[in-house]
LOPA-868376 format. One line per field, with one value per residue (C-alpha): residue number from 1; residue in three letters; x, y, z. Coordinates in pm, 1 decimal. Layout:
<sites>
num: [NUM,...]
residuo: [ALA,...]
u: [X,...]
v: [Y,...]
w: [Z,...]
</sites>
This chain:
<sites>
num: [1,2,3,4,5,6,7,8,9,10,11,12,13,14,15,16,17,18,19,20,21,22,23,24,25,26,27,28,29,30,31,32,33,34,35,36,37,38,39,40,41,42,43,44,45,46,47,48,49,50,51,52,53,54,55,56,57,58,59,60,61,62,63,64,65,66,67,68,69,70,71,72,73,74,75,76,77,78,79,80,81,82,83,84,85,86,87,88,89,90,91,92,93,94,95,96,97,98,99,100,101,102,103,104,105,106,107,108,109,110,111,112,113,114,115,116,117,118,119,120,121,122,123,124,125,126,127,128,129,130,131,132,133,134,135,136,137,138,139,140,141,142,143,144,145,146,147,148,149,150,151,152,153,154,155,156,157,158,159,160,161,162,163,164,165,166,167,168,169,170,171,172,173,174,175,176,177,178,179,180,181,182,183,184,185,186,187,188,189,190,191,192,193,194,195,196,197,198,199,200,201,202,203,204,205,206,207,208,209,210,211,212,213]
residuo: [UNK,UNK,UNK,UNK,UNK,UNK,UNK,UNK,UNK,UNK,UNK,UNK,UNK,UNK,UNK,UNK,UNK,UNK,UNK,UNK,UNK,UNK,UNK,UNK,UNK,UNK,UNK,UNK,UNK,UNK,UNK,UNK,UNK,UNK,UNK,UNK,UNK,UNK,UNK,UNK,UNK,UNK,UNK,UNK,UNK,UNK,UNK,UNK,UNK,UNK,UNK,UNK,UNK,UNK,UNK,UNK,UNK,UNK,UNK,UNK,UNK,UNK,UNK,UNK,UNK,UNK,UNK,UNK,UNK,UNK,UNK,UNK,UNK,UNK,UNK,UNK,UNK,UNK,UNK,UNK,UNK,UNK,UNK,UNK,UNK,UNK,UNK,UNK,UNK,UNK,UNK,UNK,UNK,UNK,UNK,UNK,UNK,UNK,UNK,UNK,UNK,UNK,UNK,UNK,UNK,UNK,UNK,UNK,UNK,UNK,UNK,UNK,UNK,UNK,UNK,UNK,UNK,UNK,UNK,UNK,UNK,UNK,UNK,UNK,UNK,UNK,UNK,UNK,UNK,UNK,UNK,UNK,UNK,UNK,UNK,UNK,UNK,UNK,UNK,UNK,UNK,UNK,UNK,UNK,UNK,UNK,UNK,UNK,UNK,UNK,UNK,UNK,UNK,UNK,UNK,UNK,UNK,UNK,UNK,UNK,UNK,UNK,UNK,UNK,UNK,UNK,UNK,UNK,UNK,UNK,UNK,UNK,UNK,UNK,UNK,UNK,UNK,UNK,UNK,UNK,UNK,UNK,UNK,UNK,UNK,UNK,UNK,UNK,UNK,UNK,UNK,UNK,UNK,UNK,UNK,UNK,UNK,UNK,UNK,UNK,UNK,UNK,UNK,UNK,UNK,UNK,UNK,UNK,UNK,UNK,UNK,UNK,UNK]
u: [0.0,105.5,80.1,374.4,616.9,828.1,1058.6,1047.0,1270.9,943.6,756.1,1029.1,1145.3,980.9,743.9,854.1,634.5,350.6,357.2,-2.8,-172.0,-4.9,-161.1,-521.2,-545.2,-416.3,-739.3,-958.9,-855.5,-941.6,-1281.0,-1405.8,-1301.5,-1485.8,-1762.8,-1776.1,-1827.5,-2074.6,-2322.3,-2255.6,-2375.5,-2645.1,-2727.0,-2829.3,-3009.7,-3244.7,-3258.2,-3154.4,-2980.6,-2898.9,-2689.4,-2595.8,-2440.9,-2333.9,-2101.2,-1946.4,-1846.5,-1659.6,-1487.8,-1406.9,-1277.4,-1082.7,-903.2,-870.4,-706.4,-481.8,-339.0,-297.4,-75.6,111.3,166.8,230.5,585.6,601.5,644.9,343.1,314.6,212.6,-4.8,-180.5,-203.8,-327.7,-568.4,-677.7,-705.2,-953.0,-1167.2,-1205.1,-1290.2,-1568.8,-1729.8,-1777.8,-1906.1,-2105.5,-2266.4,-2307.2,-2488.4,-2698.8,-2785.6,-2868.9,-3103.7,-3294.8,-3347.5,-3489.3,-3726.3,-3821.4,-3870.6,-4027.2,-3797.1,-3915.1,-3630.3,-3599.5,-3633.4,-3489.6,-3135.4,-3149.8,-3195.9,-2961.1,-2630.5,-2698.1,-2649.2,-2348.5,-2206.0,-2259.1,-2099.1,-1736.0,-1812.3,-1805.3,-1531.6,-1305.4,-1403.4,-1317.7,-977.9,-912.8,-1060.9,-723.5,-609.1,-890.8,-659.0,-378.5,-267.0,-603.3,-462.6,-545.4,-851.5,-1007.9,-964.0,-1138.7,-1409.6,-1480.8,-1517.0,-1730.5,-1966.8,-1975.3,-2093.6,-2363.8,-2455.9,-2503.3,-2772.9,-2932.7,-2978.4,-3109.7,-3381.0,-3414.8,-3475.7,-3759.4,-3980.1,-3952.1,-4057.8,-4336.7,-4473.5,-4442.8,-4268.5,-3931.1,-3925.5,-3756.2,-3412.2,-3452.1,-3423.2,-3128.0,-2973.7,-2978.8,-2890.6,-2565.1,-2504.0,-2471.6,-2212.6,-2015.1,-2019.3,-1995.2,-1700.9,-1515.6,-1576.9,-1427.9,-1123.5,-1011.5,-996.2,-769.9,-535.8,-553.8,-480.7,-155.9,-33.2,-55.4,301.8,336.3,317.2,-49.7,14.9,309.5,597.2,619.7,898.2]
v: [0.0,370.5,428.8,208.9,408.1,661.9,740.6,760.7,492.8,298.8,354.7,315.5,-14.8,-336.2,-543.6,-934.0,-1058.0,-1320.8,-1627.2,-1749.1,-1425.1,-1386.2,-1740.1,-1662.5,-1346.9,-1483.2,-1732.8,-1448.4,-1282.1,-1558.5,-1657.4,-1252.7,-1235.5,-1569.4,-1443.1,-1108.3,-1260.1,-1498.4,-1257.6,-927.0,-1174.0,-1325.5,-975.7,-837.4,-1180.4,-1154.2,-778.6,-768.9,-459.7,-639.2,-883.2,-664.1,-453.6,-758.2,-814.6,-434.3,-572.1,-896.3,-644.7,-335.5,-669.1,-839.9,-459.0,-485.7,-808.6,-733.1,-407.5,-541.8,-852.1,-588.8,-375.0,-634.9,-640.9,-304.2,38.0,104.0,431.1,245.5,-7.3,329.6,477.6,146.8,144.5,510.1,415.0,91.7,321.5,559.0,350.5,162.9,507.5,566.1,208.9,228.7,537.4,411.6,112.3,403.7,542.1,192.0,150.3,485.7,409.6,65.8,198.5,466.2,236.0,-8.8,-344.3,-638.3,-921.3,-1328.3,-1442.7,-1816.9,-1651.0,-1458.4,-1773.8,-1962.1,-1695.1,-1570.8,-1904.9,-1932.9,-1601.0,-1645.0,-1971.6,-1803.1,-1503.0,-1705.9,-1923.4,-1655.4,-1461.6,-1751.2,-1782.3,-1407.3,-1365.4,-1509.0,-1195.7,-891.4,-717.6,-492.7,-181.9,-13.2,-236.0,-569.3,-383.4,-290.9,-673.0,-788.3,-501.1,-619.9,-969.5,-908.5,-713.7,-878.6,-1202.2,-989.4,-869.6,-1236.3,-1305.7,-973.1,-1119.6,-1426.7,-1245.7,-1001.1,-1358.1,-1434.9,-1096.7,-1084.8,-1435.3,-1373.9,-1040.0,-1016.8,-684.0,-526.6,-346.3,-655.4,-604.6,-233.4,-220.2,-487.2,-261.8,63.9,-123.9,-284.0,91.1,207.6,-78.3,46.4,368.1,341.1,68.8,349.3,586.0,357.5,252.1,585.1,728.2,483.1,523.2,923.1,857.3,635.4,857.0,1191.3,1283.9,1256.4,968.1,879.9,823.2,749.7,937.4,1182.8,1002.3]
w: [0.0,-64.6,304.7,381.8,176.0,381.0,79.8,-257.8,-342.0,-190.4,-478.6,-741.2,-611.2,-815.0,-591.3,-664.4,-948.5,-785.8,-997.5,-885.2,-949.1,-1298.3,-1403.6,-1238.1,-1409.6,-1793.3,-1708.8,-1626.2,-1929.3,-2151.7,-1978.6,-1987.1,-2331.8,-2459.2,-2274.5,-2394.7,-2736.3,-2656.9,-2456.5,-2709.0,-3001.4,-2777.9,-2633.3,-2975.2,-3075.2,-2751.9,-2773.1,-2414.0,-2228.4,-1941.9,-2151.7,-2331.9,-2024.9,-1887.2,-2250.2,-2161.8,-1799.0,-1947.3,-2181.9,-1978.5,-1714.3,-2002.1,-2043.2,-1684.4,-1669.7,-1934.7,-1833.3,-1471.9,-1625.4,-1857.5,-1492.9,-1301.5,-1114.6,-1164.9,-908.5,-729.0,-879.4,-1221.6,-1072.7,-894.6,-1322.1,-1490.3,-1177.8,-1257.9,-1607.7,-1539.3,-1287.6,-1566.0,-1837.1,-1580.0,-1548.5,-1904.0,-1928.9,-1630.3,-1819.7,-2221.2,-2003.7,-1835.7,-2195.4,-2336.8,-2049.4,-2108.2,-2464.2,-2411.6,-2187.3,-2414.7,-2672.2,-2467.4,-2582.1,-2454.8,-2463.3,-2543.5,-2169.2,-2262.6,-2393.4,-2154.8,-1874.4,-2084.0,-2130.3,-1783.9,-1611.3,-1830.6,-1774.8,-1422.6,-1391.3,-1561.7,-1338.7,-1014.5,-1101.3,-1154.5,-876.4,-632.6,-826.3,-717.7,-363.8,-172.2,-392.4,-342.1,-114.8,-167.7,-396.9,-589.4,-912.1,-702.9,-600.0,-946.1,-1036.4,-727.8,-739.5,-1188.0,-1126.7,-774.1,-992.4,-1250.6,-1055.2,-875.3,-1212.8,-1336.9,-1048.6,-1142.4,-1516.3,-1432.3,-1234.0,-1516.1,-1716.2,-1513.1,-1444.7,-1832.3,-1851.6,-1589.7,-1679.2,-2066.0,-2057.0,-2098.7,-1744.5,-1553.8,-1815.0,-1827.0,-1426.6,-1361.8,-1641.8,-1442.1,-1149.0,-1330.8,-1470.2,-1084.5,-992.5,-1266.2,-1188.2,-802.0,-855.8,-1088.4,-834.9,-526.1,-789.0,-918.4,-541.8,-374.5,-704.3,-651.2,-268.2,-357.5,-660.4,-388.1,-255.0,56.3,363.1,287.6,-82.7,-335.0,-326.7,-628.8,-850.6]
</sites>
């Protein structure tokens, strides 16, 4: 953490790389990017914003996964960036997910409940599995964090799907997916919001954050 460095050798100095973490995360990466595919094809099939959301979170958390393997081993002063970066690029999601959700309401959409059922259990399955793989890992620097915080939602998005799945199923309209939408477009942005504040606290000079380099 930046609150451990007292100088700023601290923050130039390369952590040792973790061997485990490095192989969990190259899995994540290729189990967010699968399903990214899968649910932005099966998304615009079904006609679903909630899967379609759900496709943005597997690719902002393939991005994530990617640029925390290309970071990782590095000074905690570019771990604090890349995490900066991620928490950024959630918000934006977190708000084209927000727009999506506002025009299928307008428009009054009403999605395939089966694909949705059907990629939703999927999705949900990869989503818990690789959560699971990272909690032994969810603390640490805001980098470790943004993983953690992607895959957490993500899984809690899954459950909101499949529930999405069924009010559509059960009441014939397109308010069920339009509602787990918004709610999915608020963990995105509140997630940004908790992620690109712990990597401003550890890239501030200073005791309490990273020591300007």
């Amino acid at each position: 953490m930046g609150s451990s460095c007292c100088a700023s050798s601290c923050s130039s100095s390369k952590p040792p790389v973790d061997r485990t973490y490095r192989r969990i995360l190259w899995i994540a990466l290729a189990v967010n990017a699968t399903m990214f595919l899968v649910e932005l094809v099966a998304g615009a099939a079904a006609g679903s914003v909630s899967l379609q959301a759900d496709a943005m979170d597997f690719l902002a958390d393939s991005a994530n996964y990617l640029i925390s393997l290309l970071v990782l081993g590095m000074a905690l002063t570019w771990r604090a960036r890349a995490a900066l970066l991620k928490g950024l690029s959630l918000g934006v999601i977190g708000l084209w997910v927000a727009g999506q959700t506002l025009w299928n309401a307008i428009h009054q959409t009403v999605p395939e409940a089966h694909v949705m059922g059907v990629v939703g259990t999927l999705a949900l399955l990869a989503n818990v599995g690789v959560a699971v793989l990272l909690y032994a890992h969810r603390h640490g620097d805001s980098n470790r964090q943004s993983v953690w915080i992607c895959s957490r939602n993500d899984a809690i998005a899954n459950l909101a799907v499949l529930a999405a799945a069924a009010g559509v199923f059960g009441t014939g309209t397109g308010w069920p997916d339009v509602v787990v939408a918004a709610v999915m477009a608020g963990l995105s942005v509140s997630g940004a919001a908790q992620i690109v504040r712990q990597a401003l606290a550890e890239l501030r000079p200073g005791p309490a954050g990273v020591a300007a380099e």
